[in-house]
C-alpha positions as CSV (number, residue, x, y, z in Angstrom):
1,X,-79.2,-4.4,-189.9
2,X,-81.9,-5.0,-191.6
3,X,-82.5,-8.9,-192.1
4,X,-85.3,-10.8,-190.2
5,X,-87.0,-7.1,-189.5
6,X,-87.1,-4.9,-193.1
7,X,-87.0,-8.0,-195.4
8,X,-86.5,-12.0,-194.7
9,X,-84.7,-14.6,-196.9
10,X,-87.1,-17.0,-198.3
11,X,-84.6,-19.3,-200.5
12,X,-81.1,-19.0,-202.2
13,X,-80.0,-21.0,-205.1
14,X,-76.5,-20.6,-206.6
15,X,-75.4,-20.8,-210.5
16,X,-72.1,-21.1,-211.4
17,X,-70.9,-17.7,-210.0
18,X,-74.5,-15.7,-209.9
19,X,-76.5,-16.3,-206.8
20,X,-80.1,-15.9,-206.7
21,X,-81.8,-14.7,-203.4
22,X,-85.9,-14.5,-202.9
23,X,-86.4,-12.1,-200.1
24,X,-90.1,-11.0,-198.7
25,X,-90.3,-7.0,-198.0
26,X,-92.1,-6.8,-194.3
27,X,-94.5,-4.0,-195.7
28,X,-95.3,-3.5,-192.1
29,X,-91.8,-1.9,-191.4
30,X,-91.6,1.2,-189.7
31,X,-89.3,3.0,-192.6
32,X,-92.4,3.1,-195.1
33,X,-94.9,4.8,-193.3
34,X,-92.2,7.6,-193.8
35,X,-91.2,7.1,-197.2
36,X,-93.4,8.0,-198.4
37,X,-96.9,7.4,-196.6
38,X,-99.9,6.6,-198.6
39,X,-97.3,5.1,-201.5
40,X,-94.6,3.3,-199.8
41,X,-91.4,2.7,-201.7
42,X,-88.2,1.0,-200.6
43,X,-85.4,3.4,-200.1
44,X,-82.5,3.6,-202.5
45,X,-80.5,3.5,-199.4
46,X,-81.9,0.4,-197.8
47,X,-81.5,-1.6,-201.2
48,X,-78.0,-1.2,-201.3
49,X,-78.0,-2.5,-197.2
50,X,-79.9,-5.0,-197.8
51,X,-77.4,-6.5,-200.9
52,X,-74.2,-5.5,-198.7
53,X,-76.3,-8.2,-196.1
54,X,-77.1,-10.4,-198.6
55,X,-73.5,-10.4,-199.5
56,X,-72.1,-11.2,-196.5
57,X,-74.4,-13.7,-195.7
58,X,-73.5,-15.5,-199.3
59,X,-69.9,-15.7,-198.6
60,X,-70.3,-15.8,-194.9
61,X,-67.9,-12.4,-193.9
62,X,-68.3,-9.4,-192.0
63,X,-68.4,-6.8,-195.0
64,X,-68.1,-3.2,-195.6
65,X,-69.5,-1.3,-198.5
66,X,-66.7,1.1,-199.7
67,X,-68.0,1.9,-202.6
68,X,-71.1,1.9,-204.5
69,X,-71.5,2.5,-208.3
70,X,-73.7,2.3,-211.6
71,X,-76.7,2.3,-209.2
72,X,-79.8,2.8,-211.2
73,X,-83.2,2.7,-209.7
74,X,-85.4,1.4,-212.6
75,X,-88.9,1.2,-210.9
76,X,-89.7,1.8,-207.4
77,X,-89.7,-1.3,-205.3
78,X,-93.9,-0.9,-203.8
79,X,-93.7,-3.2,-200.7
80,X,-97.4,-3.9,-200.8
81,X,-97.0,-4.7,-205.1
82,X,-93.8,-6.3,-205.2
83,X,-93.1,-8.0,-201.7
84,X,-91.4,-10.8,-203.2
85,X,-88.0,-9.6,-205.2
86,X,-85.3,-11.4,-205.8
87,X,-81.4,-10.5,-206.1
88,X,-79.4,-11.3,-208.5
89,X,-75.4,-11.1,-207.0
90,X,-72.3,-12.0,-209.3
91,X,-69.7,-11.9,-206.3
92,X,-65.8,-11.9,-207.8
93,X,-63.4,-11.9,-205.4
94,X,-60.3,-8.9,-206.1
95,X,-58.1,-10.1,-203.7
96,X,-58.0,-11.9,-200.2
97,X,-60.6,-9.2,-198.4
98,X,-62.0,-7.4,-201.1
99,X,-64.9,-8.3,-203.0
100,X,-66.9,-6.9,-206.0
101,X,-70.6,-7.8,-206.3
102,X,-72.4,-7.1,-209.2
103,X,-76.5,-6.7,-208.0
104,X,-79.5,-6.8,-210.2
105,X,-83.2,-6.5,-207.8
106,X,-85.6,-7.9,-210.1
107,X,-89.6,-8.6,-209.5
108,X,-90.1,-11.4,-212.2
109,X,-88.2,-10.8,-215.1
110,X,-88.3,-6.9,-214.9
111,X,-85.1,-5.1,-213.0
112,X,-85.9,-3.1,-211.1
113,X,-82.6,-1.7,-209.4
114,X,-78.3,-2.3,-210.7
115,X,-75.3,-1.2,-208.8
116,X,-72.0,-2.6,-208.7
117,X,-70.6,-2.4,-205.1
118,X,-67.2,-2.4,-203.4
119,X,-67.1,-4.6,-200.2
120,X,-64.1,-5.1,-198.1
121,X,-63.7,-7.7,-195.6
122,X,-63.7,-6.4,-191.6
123,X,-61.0,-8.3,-189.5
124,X,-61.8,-8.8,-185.9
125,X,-59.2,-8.4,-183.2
């Protein structure tokens, strides 16, 4: 939804079971010359899109967010300050479609966002 238009992958590099992703906001985007104009922030809503994408693009599957948790917005996420940010996903599978993924958004070494999210897997017919 919002890959290659909102926000692009600029590398991925896997540790044991935590991958890292790099991601450049597009400051440009449409959504922030409404929230909030003059001081553009990244919506809560779009951060939790954006690591459902990032998700499913890790272990390659159409997912779902059932559930979102613990989601704590530390520091606003300033396209135009902090267009590079990089998420921090510690994926655990809970059974054959179901998938937890532990997210931390961090600029640097400072986190920015946490929230533990429930993804299912969606079966095509």
């Amino acid at each position: 939804m919002f890959l290659n238009d909102l926000y692009h992958i600029i590398s991925t590099e896997t540790r044991e079971e935590v991958c890292l992703i790099t991601v450049r906001l597009n400051p440009e985007h449409r959504i922030y010359g409404a929230h909030f104009p003059g001081n553009p922030i990244t919506p809560g809503a779009c951060l939790l899109e954006m690591a459902r994408e990032l998700a499913s693009v890790v272990l390659e599957k159409k997912l779902l967010l059932e559930k979102a948790d613990n989601v704590k917005f530390l520091k606003g996420i300033h396209p135009g300050k902090n267009p590079l940010i990089v998420f921090r996903l510690n994926i655990t599978e809970l059974d054959n479609q179901n998938w937890k993924v532990r997210t931390e958004i961090m600029e640097g070494e400072t986190i920015m966002t946490r929230m533990n999210l429930c993804l299912k897997e969606t079966i095509s017919a």
